[in-house]
N, C-alpha and C positions, 0 to 999 in steps of 0.2 A: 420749643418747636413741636407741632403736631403731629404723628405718629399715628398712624391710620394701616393697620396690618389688611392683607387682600382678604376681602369679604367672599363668599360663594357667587353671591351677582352683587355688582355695584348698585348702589342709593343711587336715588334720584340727585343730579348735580346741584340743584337747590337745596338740598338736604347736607351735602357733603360744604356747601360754602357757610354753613353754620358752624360745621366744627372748624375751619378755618379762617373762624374771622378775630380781628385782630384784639387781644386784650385790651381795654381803658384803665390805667392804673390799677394793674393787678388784680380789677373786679368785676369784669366785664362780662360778657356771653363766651367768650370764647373759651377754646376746650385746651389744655394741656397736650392731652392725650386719649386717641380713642383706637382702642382693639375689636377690633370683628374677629370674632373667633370659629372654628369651624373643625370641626373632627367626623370625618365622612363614616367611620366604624360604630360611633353611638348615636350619630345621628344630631351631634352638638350645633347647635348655629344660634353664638352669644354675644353678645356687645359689654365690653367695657368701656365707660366714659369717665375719663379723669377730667373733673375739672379745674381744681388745684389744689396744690399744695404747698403755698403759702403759710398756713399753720402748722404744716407737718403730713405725715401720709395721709392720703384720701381713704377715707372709711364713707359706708356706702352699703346698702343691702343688695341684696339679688334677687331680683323680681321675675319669677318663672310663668307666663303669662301666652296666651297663644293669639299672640299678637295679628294683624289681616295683612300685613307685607311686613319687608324687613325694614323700610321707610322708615313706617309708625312706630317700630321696635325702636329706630336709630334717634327716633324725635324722644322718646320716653326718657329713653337712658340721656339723654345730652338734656333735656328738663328735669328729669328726678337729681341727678349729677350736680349741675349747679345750685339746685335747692339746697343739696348738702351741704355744699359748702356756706351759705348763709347758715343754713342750719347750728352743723358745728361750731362757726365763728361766734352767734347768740350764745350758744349753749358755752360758753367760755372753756373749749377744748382745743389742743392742743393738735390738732387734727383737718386737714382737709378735708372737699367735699367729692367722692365720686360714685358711683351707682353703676349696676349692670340688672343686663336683664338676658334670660335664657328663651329662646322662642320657641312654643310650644305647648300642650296641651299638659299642666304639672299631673291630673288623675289619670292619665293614658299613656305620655312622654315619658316623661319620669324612670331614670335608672341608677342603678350602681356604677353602671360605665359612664355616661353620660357625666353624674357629677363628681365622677372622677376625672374626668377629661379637663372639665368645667375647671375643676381644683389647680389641675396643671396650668391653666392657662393663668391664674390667679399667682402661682409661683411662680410662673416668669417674668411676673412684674418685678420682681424680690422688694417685697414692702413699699411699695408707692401706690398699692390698693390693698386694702383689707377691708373684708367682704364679713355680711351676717344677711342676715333673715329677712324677708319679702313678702309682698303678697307671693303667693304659690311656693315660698320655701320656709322649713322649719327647723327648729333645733336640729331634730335628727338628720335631716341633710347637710347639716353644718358638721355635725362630726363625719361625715364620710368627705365631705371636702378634705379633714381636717389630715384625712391620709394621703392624701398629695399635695398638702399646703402648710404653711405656721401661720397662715396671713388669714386668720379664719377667726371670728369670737360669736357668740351669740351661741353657743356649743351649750350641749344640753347640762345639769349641774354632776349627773353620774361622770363628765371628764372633765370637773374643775369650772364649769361655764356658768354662763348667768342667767341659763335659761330662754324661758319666752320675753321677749324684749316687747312684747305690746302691753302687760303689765303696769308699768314705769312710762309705757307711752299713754295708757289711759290714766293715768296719774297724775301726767303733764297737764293733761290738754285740761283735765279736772280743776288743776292750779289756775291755769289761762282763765278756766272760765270763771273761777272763782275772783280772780283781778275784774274781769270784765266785769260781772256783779256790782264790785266795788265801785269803780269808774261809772258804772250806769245807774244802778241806784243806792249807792250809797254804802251797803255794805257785801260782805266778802261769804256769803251765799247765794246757793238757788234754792234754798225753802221757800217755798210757794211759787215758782216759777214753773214755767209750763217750756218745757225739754222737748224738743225734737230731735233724735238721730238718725241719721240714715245710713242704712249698713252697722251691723250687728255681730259681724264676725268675729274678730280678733278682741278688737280695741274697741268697738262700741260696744261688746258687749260685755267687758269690761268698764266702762265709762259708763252704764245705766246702772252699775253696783252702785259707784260713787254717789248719782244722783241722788236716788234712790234712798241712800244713806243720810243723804245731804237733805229732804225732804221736799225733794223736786218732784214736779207731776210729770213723769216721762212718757211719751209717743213714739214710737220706732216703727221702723219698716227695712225692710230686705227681701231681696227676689229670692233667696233662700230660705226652705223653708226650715229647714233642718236649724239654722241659725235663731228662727225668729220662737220655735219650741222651744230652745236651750234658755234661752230670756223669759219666756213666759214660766219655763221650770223655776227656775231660780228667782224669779218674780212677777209674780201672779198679779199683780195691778198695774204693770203695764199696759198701756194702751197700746194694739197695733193697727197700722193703718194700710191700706193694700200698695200704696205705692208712694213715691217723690209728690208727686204734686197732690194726694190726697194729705202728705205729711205740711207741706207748705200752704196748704187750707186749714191747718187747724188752730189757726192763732194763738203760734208761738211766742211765746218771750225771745225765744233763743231755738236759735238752729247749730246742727252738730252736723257736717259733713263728714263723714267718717269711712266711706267707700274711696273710688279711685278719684284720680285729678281732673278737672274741670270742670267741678259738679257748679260752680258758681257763674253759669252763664246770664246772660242778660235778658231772657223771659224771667229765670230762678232769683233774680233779686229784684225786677218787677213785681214780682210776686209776693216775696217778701216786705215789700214795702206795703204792697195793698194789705197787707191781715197782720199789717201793725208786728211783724218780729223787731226787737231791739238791739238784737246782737249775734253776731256769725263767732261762733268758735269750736271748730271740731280737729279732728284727727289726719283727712285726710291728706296728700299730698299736692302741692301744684292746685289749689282748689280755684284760682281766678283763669276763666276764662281763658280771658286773652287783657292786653293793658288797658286801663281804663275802667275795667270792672271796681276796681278799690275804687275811685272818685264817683262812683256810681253810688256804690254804698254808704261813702259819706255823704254826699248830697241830699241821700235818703234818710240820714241820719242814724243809718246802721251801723253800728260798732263792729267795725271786724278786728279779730286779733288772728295778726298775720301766723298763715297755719307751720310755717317753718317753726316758728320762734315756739308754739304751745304744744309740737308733735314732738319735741328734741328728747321728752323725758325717755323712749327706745333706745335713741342713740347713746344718751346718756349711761344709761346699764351697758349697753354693749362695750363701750369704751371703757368703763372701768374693768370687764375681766380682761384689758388689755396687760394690768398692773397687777392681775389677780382678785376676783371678782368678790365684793361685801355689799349686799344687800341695803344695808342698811346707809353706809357712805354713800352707793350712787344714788337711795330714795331721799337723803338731802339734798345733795347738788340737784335734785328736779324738781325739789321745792321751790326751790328759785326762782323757778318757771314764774310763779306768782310775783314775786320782785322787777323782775324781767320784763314782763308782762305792761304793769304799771308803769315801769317808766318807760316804757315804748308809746304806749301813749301820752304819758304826760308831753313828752318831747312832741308828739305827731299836735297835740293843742299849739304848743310853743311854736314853732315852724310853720303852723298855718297847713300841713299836710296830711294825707291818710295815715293811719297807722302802719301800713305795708310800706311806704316809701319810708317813713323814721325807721324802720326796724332795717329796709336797707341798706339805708344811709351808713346805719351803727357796726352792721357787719360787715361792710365795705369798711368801714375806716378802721378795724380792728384788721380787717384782712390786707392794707397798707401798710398802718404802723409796724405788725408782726413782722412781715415780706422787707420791710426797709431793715431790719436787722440784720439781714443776710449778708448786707455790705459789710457788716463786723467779721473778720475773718478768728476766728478759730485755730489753736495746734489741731493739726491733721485730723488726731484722734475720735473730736470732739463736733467735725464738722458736719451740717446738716446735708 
């Protein structure tokens, strides 16, 4: 049943008929559970979006963002949400998928109170969300949740935590792209391949080390400039270029979406077709559009590697300090990514389908088979 606590003003009723629409075998759009949160003294106004859990609690970052209505707030968290959940399902954890986002401006908004309030609202869930790091939230705000919650990880390493979780997410998408290499031209580098990312903050700029190392010819761009220094410090032959579409004019091999979601609309893979790119794999979240944009891509004969399946390496570290956090065990499990990866597409040839529909397919049917064991009952003790 969906659980929809009173917001400050109500969503638009087409907005609200998303979270209440009806599951399809356990893997559907529809939401578990969704909390609009509100604390008038700090000024909190947050949305939790569970979307299942199926494989076990919903983990999920918290994305602090100053969103244009609480609409567009409600649309983020109920999309970033179910990405989770595919997400985790790939990433062979043990975990459902949900996400929240805090509304507001994080370099202005931003308090003690606030995600203290925030925290509280995360332990009234009692472990049917557990929450880490976002765009606009970081380690250190995860230890101040961590005082009005236990449902907290992504915690800095001075209290036990695993740190920056974009690390292990550019790690990932690094694996992904190293599959997709393989899969396109045969083997399991980008030496001599000409890299595009866009967006350089966190995880791209983490992901042009790799390159970089790998001996890729890398291009970036970010509206930030501060971001785009910090790359050029640490790597002086990077090429920067002023914008997205000056970056998708420079005849790409391979493009890296590594900013926010929907960077993959239908001018941007037009585009991409014309100056000859061969393959989509970056970091960021929700990157298609809207449906349809995958069969676009394949038509064009772009390789996308669906961005849930190559961004999991984050979640990945996050969920091991769930067990108590070792560096080294969760940077294996996101090797995998590359394994992963590859047979996502060999299946998407097999089926005749994009590779974003086979990676579907697979997390839905893990997210079944898990869920159908629930019928198994359990002593009391031991029940989920």
């Amino acid at each position: 049943m969906t659980d929809v606590q009173t917001p400050a003003t109500h969503p638009a009723p087409g907005v609200l008929s998303r979270i209440f629409r009806t599951e399809q075998d356990g893997a559907g759009d529809g939401h578990e559970q969704v909390v609009l949160c509100h604390d008038r003294s700090s000024g909190l106004k947050a949305i939790i979006a569970i979307h299942s859990t199926a494989l076990g609690p919903a983990l999920g970052g918290t994305r602090f963002f100053p969103y244009a209505s609480e609409e567009a707030a409600l649309e983020d968290a109920l999309n970033l949400s179910r990405g989770m959940s595919y997400k985790n399902a790939l990433a062979g954890l043990d975990l459902g998928g949900g996400k929240a986002v805090i509304i507001g401006d994080p370099n202005k908004d931003k308090n003690e109170a606030m995600l203290r309030a925030y925290g509280r609202f995360v332990e009234s869930l009692r472990g049917r969300y557990i929450t880490a790091c976002d765009v606009g939230t970081y380690v250190q705000d995860m230890d101040v949740l961590a005082r009005e919650t236990s449902f907290v990880t992504g915690r800095s390493p001075e209290h036990g935590g695993a740190g920056d979780s974009s690390i292990l997410t550019a790690f990932g998408v690094f694996q992904g792209m190293r599959a997709s290499a393989q899969a396109r031209w045969g083997q399991p580098t980008l030496r001599g391949k000409r890299v595009g990312v866009a967006g350089v903050g966190k995880v791209g700029h983490y992901l042009v080390g790799h390159l970089v190392a790998d001996g890729a010819t890398v291009v970036v761009t970010d509206p930030f400039e501060a971001a785009v220094n910090r790359v050029r410090a640490a790597h002086p032959e990077v090429e920067v270029v002023a914008d997205t579409t000056a970056l998708l004019q420079a005849k790409l091999d391979v493009y890296a979406p590594c900013a926010l979601g929907g960077a993959l609309t239908d001018d941007v893979v037009a585009a991409l077709g014309e100056f000859g790119t061969s393959v989509v794999c970056g970091a960021a979240n929700n990157q298609l559009a809207h449906p349809g944009v995958e069969k676009d891509l394949a038509d064009r004969g772009i390789l996308y590697a669906p961005d849930y399946l190559v961004n999991s390496g984050g979640v990945i570290q996050v969920a091991d300090e769930i067990d108590g956090f070792n560096f080294e065990r969760a940077k294996n499990k996101a090797t995998k990514i590359f394994d992963t990866t590859l047979e996502i597409f060999t299946r998407a040839a097999s089926d005749g389908v994009p590779p974003a529909v086979a990676a579907d397919r697979l997390a839905e049917k893990r997210m079944r088979e898990i869920s159908a064991l629930r019928t198994v009952l359990l002593p009391a003790a031991r029940r989920a």
